[in-house]
C-alpha positions as CSV (number, residue, x, y, z in Angstrom):
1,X,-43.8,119.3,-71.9
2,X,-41.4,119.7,-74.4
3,X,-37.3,120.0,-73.3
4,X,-34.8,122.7,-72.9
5,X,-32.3,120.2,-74.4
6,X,-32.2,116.9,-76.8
7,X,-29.5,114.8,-76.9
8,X,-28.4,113.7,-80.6
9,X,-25.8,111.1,-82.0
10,X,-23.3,113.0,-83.8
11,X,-19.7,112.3,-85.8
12,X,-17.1,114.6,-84.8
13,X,-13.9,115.1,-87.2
14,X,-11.3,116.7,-84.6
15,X,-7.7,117.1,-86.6
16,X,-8.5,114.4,-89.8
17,X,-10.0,112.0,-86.5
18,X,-13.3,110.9,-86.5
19,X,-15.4,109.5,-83.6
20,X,-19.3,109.2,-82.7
21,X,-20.6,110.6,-79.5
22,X,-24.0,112.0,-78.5
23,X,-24.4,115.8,-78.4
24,X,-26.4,118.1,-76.9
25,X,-28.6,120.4,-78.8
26,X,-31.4,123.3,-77.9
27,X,-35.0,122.2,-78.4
28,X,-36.9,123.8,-81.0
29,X,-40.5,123.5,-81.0
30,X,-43.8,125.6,-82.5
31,X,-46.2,127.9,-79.8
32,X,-49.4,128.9,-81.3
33,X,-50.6,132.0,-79.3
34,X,-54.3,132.4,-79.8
35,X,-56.1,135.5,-78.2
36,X,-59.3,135.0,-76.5
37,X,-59.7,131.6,-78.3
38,X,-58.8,132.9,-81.4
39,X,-55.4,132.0,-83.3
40,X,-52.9,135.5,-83.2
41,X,-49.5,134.2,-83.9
42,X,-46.7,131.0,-84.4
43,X,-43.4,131.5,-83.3
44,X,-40.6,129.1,-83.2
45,X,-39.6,129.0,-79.7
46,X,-37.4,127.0,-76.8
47,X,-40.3,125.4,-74.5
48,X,-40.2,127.2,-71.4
49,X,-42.0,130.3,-69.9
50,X,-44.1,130.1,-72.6
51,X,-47.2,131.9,-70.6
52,X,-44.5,134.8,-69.8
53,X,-43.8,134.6,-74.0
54,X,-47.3,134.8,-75.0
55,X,-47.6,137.8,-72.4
56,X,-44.4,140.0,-73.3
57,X,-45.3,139.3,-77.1
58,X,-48.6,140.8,-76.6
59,X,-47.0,143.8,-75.1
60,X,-45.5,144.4,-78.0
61,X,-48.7,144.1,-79.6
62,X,-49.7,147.1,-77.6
63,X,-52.8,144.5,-76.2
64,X,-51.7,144.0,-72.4
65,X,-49.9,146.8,-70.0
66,X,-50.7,145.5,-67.0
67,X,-50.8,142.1,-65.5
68,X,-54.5,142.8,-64.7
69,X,-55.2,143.1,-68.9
70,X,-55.2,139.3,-68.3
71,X,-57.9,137.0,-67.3
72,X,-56.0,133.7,-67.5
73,X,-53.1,132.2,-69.3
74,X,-53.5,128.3,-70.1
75,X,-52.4,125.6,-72.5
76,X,-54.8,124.0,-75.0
77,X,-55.1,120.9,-76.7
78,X,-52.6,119.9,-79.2
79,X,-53.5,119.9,-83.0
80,X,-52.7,116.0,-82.2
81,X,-56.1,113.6,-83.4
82,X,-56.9,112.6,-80.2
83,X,-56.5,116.2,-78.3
84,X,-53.8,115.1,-76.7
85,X,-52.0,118.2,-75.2
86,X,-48.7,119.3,-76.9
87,X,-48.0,122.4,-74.6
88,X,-47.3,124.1,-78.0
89,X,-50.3,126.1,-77.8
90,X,-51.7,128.8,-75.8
91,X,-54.4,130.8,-75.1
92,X,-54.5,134.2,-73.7
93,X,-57.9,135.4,-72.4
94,X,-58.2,138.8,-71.7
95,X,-59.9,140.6,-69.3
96,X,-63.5,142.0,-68.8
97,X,-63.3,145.4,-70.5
98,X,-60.3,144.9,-72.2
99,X,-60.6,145.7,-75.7
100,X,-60.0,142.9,-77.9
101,X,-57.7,143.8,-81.1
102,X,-59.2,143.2,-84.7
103,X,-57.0,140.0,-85.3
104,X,-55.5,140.0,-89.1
105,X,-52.5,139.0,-90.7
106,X,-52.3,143.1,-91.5
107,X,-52.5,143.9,-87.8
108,X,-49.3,141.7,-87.0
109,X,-47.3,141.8,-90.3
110,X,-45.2,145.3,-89.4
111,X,-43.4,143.0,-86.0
112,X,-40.9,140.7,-87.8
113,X,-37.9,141.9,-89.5
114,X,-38.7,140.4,-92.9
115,X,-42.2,142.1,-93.4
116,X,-43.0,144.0,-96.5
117,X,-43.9,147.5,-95.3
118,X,-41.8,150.5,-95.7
119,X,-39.8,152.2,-92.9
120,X,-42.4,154.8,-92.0
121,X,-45.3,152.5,-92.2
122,X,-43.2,150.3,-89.0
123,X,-42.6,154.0,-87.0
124,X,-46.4,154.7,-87.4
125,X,-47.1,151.3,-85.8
126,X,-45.2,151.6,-83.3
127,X,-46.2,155.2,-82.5
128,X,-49.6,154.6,-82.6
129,X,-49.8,151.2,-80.1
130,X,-46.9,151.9,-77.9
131,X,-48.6,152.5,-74.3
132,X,-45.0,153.5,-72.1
133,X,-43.7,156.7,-73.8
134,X,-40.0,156.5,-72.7
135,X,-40.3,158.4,-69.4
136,X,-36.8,158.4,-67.4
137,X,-37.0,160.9,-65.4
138,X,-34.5,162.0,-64.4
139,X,-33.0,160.3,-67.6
140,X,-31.1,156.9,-66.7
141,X,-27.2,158.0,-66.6
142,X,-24.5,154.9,-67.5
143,X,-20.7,155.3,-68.2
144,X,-19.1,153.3,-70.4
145,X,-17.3,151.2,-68.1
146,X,-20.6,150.0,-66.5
147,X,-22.0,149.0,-70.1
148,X,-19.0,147.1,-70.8
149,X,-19.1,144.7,-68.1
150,X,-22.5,142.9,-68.7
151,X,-21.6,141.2,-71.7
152,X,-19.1,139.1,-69.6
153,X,-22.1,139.1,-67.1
154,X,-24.8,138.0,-69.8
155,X,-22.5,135.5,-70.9
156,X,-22.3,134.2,-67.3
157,X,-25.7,133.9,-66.6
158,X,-26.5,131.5,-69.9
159,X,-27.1,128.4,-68.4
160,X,-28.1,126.5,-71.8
161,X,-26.0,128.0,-73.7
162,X,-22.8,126.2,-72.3
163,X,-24.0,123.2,-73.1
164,X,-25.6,123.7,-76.7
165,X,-24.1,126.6,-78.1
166,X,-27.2,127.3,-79.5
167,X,-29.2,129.8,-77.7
168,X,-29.9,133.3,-78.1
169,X,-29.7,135.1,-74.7
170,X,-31.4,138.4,-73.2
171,X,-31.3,140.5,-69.7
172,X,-32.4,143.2,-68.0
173,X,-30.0,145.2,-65.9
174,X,-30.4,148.2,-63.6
175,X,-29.4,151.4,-64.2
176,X,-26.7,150.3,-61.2
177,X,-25.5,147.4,-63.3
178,X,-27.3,144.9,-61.4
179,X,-28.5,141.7,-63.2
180,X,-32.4,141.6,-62.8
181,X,-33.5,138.8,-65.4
182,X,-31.9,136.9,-67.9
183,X,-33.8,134.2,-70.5
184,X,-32.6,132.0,-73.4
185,X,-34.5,130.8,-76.2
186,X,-33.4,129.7,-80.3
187,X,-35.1,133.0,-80.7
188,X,-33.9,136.1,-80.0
189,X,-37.4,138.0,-80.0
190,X,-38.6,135.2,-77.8
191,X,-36.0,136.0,-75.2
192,X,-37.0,139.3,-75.2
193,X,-40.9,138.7,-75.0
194,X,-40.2,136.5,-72.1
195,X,-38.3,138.8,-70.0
196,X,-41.0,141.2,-70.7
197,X,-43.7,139.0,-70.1
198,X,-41.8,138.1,-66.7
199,X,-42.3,141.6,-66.2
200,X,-45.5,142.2,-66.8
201,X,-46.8,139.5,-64.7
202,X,-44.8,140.7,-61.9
203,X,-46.4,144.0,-62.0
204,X,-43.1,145.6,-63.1
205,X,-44.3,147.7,-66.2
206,X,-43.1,150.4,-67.7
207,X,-39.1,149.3,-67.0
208,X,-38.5,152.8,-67.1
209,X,-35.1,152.6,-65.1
210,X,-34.0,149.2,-67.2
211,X,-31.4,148.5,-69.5
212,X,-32.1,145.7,-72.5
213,X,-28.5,143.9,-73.1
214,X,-29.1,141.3,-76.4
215,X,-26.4,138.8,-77.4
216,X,-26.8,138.9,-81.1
217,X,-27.7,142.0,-83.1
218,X,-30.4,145.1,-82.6
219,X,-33.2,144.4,-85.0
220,X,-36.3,146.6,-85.6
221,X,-38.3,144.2,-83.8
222,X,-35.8,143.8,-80.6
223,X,-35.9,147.9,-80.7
224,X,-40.0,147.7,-81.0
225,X,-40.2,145.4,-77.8
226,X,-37.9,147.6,-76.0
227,X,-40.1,150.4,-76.9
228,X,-43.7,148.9,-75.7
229,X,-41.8,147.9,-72.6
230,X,-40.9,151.6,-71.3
231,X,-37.0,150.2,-71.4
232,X,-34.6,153.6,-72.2
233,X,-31.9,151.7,-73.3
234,X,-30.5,148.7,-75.5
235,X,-27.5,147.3,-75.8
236,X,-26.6,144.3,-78.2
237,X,-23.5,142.9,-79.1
238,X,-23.4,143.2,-82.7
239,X,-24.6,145.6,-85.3
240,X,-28.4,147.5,-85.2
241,X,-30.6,147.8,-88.4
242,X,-31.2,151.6,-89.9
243,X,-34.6,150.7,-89.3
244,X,-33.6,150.3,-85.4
245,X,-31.7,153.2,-85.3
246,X,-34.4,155.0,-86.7
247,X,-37.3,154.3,-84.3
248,X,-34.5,155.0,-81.4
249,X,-34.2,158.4,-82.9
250,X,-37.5,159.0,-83.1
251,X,-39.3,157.3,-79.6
252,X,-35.5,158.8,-77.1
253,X,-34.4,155.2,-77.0
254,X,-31.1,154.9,-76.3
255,X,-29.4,152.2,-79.3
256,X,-26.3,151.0,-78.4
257,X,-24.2,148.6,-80.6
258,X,-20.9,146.5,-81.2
259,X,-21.1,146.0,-77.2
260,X,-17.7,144.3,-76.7
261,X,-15.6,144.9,-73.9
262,X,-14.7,148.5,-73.7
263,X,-15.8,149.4,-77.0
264,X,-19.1,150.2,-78.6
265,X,-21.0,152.7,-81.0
266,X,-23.9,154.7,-79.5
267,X,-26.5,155.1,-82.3
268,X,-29.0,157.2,-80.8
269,X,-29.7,158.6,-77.5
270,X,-26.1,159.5,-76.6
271,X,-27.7,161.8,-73.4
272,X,-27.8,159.1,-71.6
273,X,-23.9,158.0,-71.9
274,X,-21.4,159.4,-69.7
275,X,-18.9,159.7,-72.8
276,X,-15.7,161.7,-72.9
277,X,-14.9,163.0,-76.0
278,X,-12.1,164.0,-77.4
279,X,-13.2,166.6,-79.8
């Protein structure tokens, strides 16, 4: 099994000094997902929870809502010549009577950020897979002061992070503020699929009374999982997309940004903030 962490020699300049020392740095490794035997999708992940990856990724998919979608969760062979296992890939087999997607590069192409279709094209595929309709009822209520303490609290929780540097990081919160998950990987989609994934196998879908805190910045994709998983609210630390902001508009998610300390911007679903405004 791969590691969290690999330890490197490095030179360190410090003030015109220079010295060697070894370093610590996140692991970064391949996971081939395959779906009922067949390969779906590589991503470039941090080893770990990788069965709770390859689930949350395929709820945003729109394959699995329920832990019962799945029949069994294992690690194949490695692509190595004599079979050894890598635990860099893994199959998902669904279960009797679930319907098995039409697996094509088409099918997946709308989920990463980089991807060639138009805005509306992404909505509709969204629209059109998403299984959780955000349903908070009544609608999840948060005041400002609540969302800007779990920054400090994400930030607390990233075990990895302190000693590399080098981890994206994402949680789930209650409505109450309480910290319910957290999960660090190189990849910031990854954290999210594995919290979800988490999630799912715990029975826990739709996260309808969740929040979706993100240390980096509010993609499309990040938006998209938060979607598929029910979640009415995400929070992330630096900018969204327009692309995000668009499918929070459109699906009542609530998009917050620029989360840092007391200050933020509330992109879409401002019903759900306690703001006082001054106008």
């Amino acid at each position: 099994m791969g590691r969290v962490t690999e330890r490197r020699r490095v030179i360190r300049v410090r003030d015109g000094a220079v010295t060697t020392r070894p370093d610590t740095l996140v692991a970064e490794e391949p996971l081939e997902i395959r779906l009922n035997g067949k390969p779906l999708a590589i991503t470039m992940r941090t080893p770990g929870d990788d069965f709770a990856l390859a689930a949350g990724f395929l709820v945003s998919e729109g394959v699995l809502g329920a832990a019962d979608d799945v029949q069994s969760i294992v690690y194949c062979a490695g692509a190595t010549e004599d079979g050894t296992n890598t635990y860099n890939v893994v199959d998902v087999k669904l279960a009797p009577g679930v319907p098995v997607p039409d697996i094509t590069l088409e099918r997946n192409v709308y989920t990463t950020s980089s991807c060639g279709l138009c805005g509306k094209a992404s909505l509709d595929a969204v629209r059109t897979t998403a299984r959780f309709p955000i349903a908070d009822t009544p609608p999840v209520r948060l005041t400002p002061e609540l969302l800007a303490g779990l920054p400090d609290r994400l930030r607390a929780a990233q075990q990895v992070f302190d000693r590399t540097g080098g981890l994206h990081a994402a949680a789930l919160f209650s409505e109450a503020g309480e910290l319910l998950d957290v999960r660090e990987d190189v990849g910031r989609h990854n954290a999210v699929d594995k919290l979800v994934g988490r999630a799912l196998q715990d029975g826990r879908l739709p996260l309808s009374r969740a929040v979706l805190l993100v240390s980096g910045r509010a993609s499309f994709e990040l938006a998209q999982k938060a979607v598929m998983a029910g979640i009415p609210v995400l929070a992330a630390v630096s900018a969204p997309s327009s692309l995000a902001v668009d499918l929070a508009a459109e699906t009542g998610l609530t998009l917050v940004g620029f989360l840092r300390g007391p200050n933020m911007n509330v992109y879409a679903g401002d019903e759900r903030i306690a703001l006082h405004t001054g106008v």
